[in-house]
N, C-alpha and C positions, 0 to 999 in steps of 0.2 A: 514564682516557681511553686509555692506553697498552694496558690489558688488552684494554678495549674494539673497541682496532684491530688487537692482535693475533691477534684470534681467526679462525677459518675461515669463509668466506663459501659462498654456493653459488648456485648459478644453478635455476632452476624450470626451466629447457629440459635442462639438464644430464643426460646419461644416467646410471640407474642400475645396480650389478652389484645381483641379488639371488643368494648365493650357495642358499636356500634356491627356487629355481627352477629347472626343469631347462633348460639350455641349446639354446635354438632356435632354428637362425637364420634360419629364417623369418619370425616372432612379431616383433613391433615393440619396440623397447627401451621400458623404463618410464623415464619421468620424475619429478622432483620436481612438477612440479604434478599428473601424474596421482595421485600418493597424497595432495597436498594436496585436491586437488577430490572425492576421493569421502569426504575425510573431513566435508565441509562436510553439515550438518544442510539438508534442502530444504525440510523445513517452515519453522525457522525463516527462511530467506530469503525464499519467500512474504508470511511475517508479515510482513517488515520492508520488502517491497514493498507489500505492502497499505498499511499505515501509512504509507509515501512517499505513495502515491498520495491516498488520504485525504487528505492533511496539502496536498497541491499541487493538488486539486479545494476542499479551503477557503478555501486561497487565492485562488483564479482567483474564487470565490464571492464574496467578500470584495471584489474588486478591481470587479465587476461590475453588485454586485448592493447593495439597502438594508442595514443591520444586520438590520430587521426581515424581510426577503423570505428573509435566508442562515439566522436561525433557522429561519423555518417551512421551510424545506427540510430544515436538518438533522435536525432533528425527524421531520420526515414519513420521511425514507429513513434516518432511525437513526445518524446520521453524527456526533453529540452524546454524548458521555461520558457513561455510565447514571448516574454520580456526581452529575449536574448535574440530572436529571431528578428530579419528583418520586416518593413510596417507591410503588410497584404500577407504575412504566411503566418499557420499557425497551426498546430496540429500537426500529424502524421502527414509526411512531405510525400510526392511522387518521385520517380527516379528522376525525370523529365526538371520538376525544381529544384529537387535537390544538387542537378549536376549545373545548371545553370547557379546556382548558387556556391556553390565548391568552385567553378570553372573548370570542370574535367566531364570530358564525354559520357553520356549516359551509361554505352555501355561497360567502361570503366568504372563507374559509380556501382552498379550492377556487380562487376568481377569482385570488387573489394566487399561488398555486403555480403555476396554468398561465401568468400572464403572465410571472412570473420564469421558467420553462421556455424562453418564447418567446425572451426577452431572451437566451438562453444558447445556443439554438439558434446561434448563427454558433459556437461554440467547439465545437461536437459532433464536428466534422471531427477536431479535432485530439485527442479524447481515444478515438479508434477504437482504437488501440494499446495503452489502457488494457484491452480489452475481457477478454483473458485473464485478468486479475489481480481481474475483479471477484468478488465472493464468491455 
């Protein structure tokens, strides 16, 4: 513990010298977060907004909607782990697979996705902010 507290701390705002930079004192000083920030991957942060986001519309799904109405949605717009699907499908299903799969006529598959659509319509407001992050 003692090692622990003895060591040197440092501040993300705190200016840095770079002696391998030529001196300008124009130029804005570098920071600890500016070398932290460019070193961050931005794909991987998409990813891992995506998957937030996913994870927090199956939620809201879940909280709003039947078990059976949050399958065929996920199903239909591909929001279901390929793992879990049967082996040839994968991805965002047709109405056409997805009703041969459920066993209920297409245009039943159909009836039940736009009424849960409707049912969801009052949340649509609140996922606009989403819209960048969709894929």
């Amino acid at each position: 513990c003692r090692k622990a507290m003895s060591q040197a701390t440092f501040s993300l705002d705190a200016e840095i010298q770079n002696s391998q930079k030529p001196n300008v004192a124009k130029m804005r000083k570098d920071t600890m977060y500016d070398i932290v920030s460019e070193k961050m991957d931005e794909t991987e942060y998409d990813k891992s907004q995506r998957l937030l986001m996913k994870e927090h519309l199956i939620t809201a799904l879940k909280k709003y909607l039947s078990p059976h109405e949050v399958d065929l949605l996920m199903l239909r717009y591909g929001l279901m782990d390929d793992r879990a699907l049967p082996r040839g499908m994968s991805g965002p299903l047709t109405i056409a697979e997805l009703s041969k799969l459920v066993g209920l006529k297409p245009d039943k598959v159909r009836r039940i996705i736009i009424n849960s659509q409707k049912q969801l319509k009052h949340l649509m407001k609140d996922w606009q902010c989403y819209d960048q992050f969709a894929v």
